[in-house]
C-alpha positions in Angstrom: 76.9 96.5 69.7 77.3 96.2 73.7 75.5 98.4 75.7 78.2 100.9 77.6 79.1 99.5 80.9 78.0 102.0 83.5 80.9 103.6 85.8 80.8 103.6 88.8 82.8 106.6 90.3 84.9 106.0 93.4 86.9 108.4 95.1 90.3 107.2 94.2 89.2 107.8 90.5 88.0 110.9 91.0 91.3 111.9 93.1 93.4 110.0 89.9 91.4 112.4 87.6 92.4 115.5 89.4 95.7 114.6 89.9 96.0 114.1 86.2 94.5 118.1 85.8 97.3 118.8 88.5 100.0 117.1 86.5 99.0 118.7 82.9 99.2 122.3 84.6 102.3 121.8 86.1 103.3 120.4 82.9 102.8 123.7 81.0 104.6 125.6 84.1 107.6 123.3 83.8 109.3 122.6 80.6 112.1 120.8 80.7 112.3 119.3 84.3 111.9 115.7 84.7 108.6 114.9 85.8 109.0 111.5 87.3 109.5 111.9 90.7 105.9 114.4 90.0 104.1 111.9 88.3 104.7 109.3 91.5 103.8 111.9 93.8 100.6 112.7 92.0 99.8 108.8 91.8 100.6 108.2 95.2 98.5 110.7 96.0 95.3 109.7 94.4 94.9 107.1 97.3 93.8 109.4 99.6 91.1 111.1 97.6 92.8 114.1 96.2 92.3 115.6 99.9 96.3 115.1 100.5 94.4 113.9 104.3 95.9 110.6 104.9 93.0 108.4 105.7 92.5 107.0 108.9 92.7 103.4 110.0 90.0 101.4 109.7 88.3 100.9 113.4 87.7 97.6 114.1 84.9 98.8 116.3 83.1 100.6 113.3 84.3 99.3 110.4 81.5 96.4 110.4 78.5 97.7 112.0 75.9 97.3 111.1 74.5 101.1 109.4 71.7 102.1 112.3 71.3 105.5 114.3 73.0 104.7 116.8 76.3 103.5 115.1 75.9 106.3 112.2 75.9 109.0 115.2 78.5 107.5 117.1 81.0 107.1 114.0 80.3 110.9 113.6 81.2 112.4 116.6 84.1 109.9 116.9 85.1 111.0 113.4 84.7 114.9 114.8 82.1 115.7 112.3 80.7 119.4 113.1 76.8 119.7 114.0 76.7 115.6 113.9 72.7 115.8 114.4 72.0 117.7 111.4 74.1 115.7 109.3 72.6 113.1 111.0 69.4 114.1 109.6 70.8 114.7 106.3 71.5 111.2 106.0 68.4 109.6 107.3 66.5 112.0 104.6 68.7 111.6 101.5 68.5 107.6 101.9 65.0 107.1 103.3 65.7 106.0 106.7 68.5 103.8 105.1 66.1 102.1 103.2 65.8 103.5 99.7 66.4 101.3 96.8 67.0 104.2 94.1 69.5 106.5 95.4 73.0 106.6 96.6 73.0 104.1 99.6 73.5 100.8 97.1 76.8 102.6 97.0 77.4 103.2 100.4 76.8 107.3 99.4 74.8 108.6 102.7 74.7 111.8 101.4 74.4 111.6 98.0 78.0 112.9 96.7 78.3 112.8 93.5 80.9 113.8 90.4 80.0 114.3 87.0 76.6 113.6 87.6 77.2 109.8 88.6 77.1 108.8 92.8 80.6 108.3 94.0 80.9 104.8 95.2 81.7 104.0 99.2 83.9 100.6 100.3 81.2 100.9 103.3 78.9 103.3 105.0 82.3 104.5 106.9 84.4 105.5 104.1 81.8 107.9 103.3 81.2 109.5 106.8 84.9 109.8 106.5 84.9 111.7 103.1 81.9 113.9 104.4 84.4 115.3 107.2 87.0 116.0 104.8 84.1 118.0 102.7 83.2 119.7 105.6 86.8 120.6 106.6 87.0 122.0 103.0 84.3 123.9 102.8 82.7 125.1 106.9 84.1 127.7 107.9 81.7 128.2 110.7 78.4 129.7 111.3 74.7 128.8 111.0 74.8 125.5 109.4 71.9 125.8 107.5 72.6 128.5 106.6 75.8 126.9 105.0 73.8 123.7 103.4 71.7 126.3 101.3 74.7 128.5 100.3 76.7 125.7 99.1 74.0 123.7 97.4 73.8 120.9 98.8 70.7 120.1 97.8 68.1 121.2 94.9 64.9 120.9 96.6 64.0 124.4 98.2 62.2 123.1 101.3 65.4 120.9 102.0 66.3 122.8 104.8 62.7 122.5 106.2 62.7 119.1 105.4 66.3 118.5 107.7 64.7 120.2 110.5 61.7 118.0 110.2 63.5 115.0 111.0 63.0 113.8 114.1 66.0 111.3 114.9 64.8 110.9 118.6 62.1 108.2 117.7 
C-alpha cells in the first residue's frame, strides 16, 4: 500500500468545492431547467476564489519582491488593506519573522488560512495578501480591530491579541 499523497489546498479548489455546494442546491431548487449554462458559470467562477472579486493584475512591481517589511507593508496599503500595521504584525507573528519552517509560509500562507484543517496554498506571498483583503472585506465591518480578531477567531491562543500588540515592526 502507498501512503496517501497529502493535499495541498489552494484556493481555486476550495472555490471549485463551494461552487459544487452552490450547484447541488440550486439543483434541488430547479428541476427541470437545463443547468449548463449554471454549471459554466459556477466553473468559471471557481478562478476567482469563490469571492465572485475578479482578481487583480499581477503588479510587476510586487509580484517578485522579495517577502521583507517593507515590501509586505507597501503591498498592503497599495492593496487597501484596513489597519495594515496590525496585520502587519499578524503576519510577522504567525510566520516567525518570516522565517518559520513549520507553519504556513512554505505555502506562501502569511496568516495561516486554512480549510478543512489543511493550510491553503499561496502562488506567492501576494496572492495571499490579496485573499486576506477579500477576508477582510467579508467579514470587517468596522470598529476596534482587536476587538474584531478575537470575535472572529482568528486565532486560538488567548494572549494572541497581547502577543499582536507586542510586536514591534519599527526595529
Amino acid at each position: 500500500l502507498k501512503p496517501a499523497k497529502k493535499q495541498e489546498i489552494t484556493t481555486n479548489a476550495i472555490a471549485f468545492r463551494l461552487a459544487k455546494k452552490k450547484l447541488k442546491r440550486f439543483k434541488r431548487k430547479l428541476t427541470g431547467v437545463s443547468l449548463v449554462p449554471v454549471i459554466f458559470l459556477l466553473f468559471s467562477l471557481s478562478t476567482y476564489a469563490g469571492d465572485g472579486d475578479v482578481p487583480k493584475k499581477n503588479n510587476p512591481s510586487t509580484t517578485n519582491k522579495e517577502l521583507t517589511i517593507e515590501n509586505l507593508k507597501q503591498l498592503l496599503i497599495e492593496e487597501g488593506v484596513q489597519h495594515h500595521e496590525i496585520v502587519l504584525r499578524q503576519a510577522v507573528l504567525e510566520t516567525g519573522w518570516f522565517k518559520c519552517s513549520s507553519c504556513s509560509l512554505n505555502r506562501n500562507n502569511l496568516f495561516g488560512f486554512y480549510y478543512k484543517k489543511k493550510y491553503i496554498s499561496y502562488e506567492n506571498w501576494q496572492e495571499c495578501v490579496r485573499y486576506y483583503k477579500r477576508w477582510q472585506d467579508r467579514h470587517y465591518k468596522g470598529g476596534d480591530y482587536y476587538d474584531f480578531l478575537k470575535q472572529v477567531g482568528f486565532a486560538t491562543n488567548p494572549q494572541y491579541i497581547q502577543l499582536l500588540k507586542s510586536v514591534n515592526i519599527d526595529k
